[in-house]
C-alpha positions in Angstrom: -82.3 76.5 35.5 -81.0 78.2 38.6 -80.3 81.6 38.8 -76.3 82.5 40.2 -76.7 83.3 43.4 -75.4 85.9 48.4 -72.4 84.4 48.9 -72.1 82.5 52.0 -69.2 82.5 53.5 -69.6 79.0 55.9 -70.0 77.9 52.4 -66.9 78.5 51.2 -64.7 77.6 54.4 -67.2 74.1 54.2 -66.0 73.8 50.4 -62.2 74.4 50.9 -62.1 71.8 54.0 -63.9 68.6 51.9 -62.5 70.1 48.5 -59.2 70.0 49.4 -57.0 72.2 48.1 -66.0 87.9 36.6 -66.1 93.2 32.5 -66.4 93.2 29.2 -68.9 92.2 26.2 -68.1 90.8 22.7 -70.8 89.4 20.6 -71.4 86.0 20.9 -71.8 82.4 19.2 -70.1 80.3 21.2 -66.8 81.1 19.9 -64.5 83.0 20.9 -61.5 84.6 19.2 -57.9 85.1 21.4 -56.2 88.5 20.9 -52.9 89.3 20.3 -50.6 88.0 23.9 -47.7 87.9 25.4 -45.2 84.9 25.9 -43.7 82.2 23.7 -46.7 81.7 22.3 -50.0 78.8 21.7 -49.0 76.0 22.7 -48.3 77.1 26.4 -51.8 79.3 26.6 -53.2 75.7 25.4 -51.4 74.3 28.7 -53.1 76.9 30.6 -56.4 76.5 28.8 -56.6 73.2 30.1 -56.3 74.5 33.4 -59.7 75.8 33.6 -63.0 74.5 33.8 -64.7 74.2 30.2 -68.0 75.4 29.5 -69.9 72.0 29.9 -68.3 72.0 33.3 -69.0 75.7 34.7 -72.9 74.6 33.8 -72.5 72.4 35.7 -71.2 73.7 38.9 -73.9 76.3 38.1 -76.7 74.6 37.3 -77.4 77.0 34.7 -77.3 76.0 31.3 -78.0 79.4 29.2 -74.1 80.3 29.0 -71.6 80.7 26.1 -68.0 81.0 26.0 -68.3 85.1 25.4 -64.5 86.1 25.1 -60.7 84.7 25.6 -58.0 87.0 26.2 -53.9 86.2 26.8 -52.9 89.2 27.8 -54.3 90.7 31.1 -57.3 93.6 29.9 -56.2 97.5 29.6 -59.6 98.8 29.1 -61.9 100.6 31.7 -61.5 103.7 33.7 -61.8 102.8 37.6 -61.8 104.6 40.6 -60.1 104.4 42.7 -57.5 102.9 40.2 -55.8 101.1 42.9 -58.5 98.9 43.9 -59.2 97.4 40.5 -58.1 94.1 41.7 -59.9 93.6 44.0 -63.5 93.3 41.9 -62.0 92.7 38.6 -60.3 89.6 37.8 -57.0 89.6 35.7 -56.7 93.4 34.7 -53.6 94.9 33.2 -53.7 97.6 36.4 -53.2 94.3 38.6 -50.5 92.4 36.4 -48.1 95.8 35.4 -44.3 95.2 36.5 -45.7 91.9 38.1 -43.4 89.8 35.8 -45.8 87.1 34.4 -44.5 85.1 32.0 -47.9 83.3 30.7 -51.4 84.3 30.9 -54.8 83.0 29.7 -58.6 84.2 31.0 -61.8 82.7 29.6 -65.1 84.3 29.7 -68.2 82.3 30.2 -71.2 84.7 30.5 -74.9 84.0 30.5 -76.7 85.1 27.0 -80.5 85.4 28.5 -80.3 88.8 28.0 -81.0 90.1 31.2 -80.4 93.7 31.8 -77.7 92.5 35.1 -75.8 89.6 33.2 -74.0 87.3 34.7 -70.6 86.2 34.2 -67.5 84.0 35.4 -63.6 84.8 34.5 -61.5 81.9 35.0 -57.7 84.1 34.8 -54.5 81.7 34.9 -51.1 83.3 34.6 -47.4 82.1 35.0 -44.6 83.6 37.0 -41.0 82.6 37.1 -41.0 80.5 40.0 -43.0 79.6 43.3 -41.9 82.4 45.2 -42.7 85.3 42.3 -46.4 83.7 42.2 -46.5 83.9 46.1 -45.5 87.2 46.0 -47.7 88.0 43.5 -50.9 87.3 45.5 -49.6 88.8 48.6 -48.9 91.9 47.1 -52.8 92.1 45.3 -54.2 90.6 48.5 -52.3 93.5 50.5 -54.0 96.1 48.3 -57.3 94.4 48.6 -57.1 95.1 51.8 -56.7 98.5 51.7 -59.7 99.0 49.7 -62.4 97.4 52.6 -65.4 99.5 52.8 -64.9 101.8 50.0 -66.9 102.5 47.1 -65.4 101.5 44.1 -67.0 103.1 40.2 -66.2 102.2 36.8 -67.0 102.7 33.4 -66.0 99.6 31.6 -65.4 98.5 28.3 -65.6 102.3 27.0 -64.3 105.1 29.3 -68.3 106.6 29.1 -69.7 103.3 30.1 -70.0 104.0 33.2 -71.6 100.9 35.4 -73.6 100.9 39.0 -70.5 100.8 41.6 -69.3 98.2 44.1 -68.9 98.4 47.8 -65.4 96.0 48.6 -66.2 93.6 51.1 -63.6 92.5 53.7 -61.0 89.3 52.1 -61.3 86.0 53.6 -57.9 84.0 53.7 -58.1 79.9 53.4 -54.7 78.2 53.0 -53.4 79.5 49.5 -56.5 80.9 48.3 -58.5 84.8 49.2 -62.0 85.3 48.7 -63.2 88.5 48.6 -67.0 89.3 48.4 -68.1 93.0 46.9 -71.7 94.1 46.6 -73.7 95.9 43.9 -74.1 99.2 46.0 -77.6 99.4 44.4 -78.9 95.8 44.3 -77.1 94.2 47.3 -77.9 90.4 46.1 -75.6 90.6 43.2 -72.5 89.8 44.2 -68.9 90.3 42.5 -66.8 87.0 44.2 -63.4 87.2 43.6 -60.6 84.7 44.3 -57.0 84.7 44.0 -54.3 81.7 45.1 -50.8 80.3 43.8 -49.8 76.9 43.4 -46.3 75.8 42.1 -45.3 79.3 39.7 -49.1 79.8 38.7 -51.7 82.4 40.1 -55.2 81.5 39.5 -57.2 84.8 39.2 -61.1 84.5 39.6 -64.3 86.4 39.1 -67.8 85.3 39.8 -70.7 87.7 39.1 -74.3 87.1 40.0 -77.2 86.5 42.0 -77.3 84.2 45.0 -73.7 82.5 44.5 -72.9 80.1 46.9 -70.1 77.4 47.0 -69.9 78.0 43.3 -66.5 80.3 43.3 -64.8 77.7 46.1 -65.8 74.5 43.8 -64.2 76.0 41.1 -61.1 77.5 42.4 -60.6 74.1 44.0 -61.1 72.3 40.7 -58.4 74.3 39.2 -55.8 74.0 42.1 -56.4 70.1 41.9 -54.8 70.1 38.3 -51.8 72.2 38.7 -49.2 69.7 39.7 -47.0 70.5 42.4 -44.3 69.0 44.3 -43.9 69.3 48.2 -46.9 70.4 50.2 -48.6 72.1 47.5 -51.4 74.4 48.2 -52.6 73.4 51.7 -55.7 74.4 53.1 -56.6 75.5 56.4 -53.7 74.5 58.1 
């Protein structure tokens, strides 16, 4: 069993050329509950569910088989205090800070977390969401990716789930653009091999929102992010990759 691992970036530009076109805590036993959403309702979160890799596959893109499916949400997450609020987006995946006045239409996020019990635990979020049309979704990501951009070099501290759970900060790396898709790589400011990966990309009318968190992560967050582009279905050019 492998533990997730520094992010390389020739790894990920490597992954997205062959390819081709993660906080919160719940207890767990391998099933997880959805809460209360927003949209018309199942059976289009179960379109989006299928979207995303399952928990058999995530092991294996990991090569690390102590994980459980910790928590589902379909509705983006309003809890945390996070400073500076405007930067949320760019370490957390799918927050409600990010998707306010955005328009989505359709959103799903699964949580597969390791359950060793570490005291750093590891974690991926695998967000989808729906927008009206091609050009919303577009505009979507360039709008977060714009704000991610703003937040390079800063120090970002939060307490999260509970507003006194406060959590060791992040220092916001620099995003990392790759056809549809931007990577952005933070560091633990007080263990700087664990790594918060985050990805964000639109294909057709649907963002794929993306958190990796762990020790010595590679290609993982590209594999993945590539896996899920592959199944949205698309007409025209799609989501191309590097040029």
């Amino acid at each position: 069993m492998r533990r997730l691992g520094t992010i390389a970036v020739s790894a990920w530009a490597v992954c997205l050329v062959v390819g081709g076109c993660v906080g919160c805590t719940s207890t767990v036993g391998g099933t997880a509950t959805i809460r209360p959403g927003h949209g018309p309702g199942t059976a289009t979160a179960g379109g989006l569910a299928g979207l995303l890799l399952s928990l058999d596959e995530m092991k294996q893109v990991l090569k690390f088989s102590n994980m459980a499916t910790e928590e589902i949400w379909n509705r983006p997450d309003a809890r945390g205090i996070f400073e500076p609020a405007s930067c949320v987006g760019a370490v957390f995946s799918s927050m409600a800070g990010s998707y306010a006045d955005s328009g989505y239409r359709d959103f799903y996020e699964v949580r597969q977390a390791d359950v060793s019990g570490r005291s750093r635990p590891h974690w991926v979020d695998q967000g989808v969401a729906t927008f009206e049309n091609d050009s919303a979704a577009e505009s979507f990501v360039a709008k977060q990716v714009a704000q991610w951009r703003q937040c390079v070099g800063r120090q970002f501290t939060y307490a999260y789930p509970q507003p006194d759970d406060w959590q060791d900060p992040y220092r916001i790396g620099d995003p990392i653009d790759s056809g549809c898709v931007t990577m952005i790589s933070n560091v633990n400011v007080d263990q700087k091999h664990y790594a918060d990966i985050r990805e964000l990309a639109a294909k057709s009318n649907i963002v794929v929102d993306l958190q990796f968190t762990g020790f010595d992560l590679t290609d993982e967050p590209a594999t993945t992010i590539n896996r899920i582009l592959d199944r949205i279905a698309s007409p025209g050019h799609g989501c191309a990759f590097w040029g």
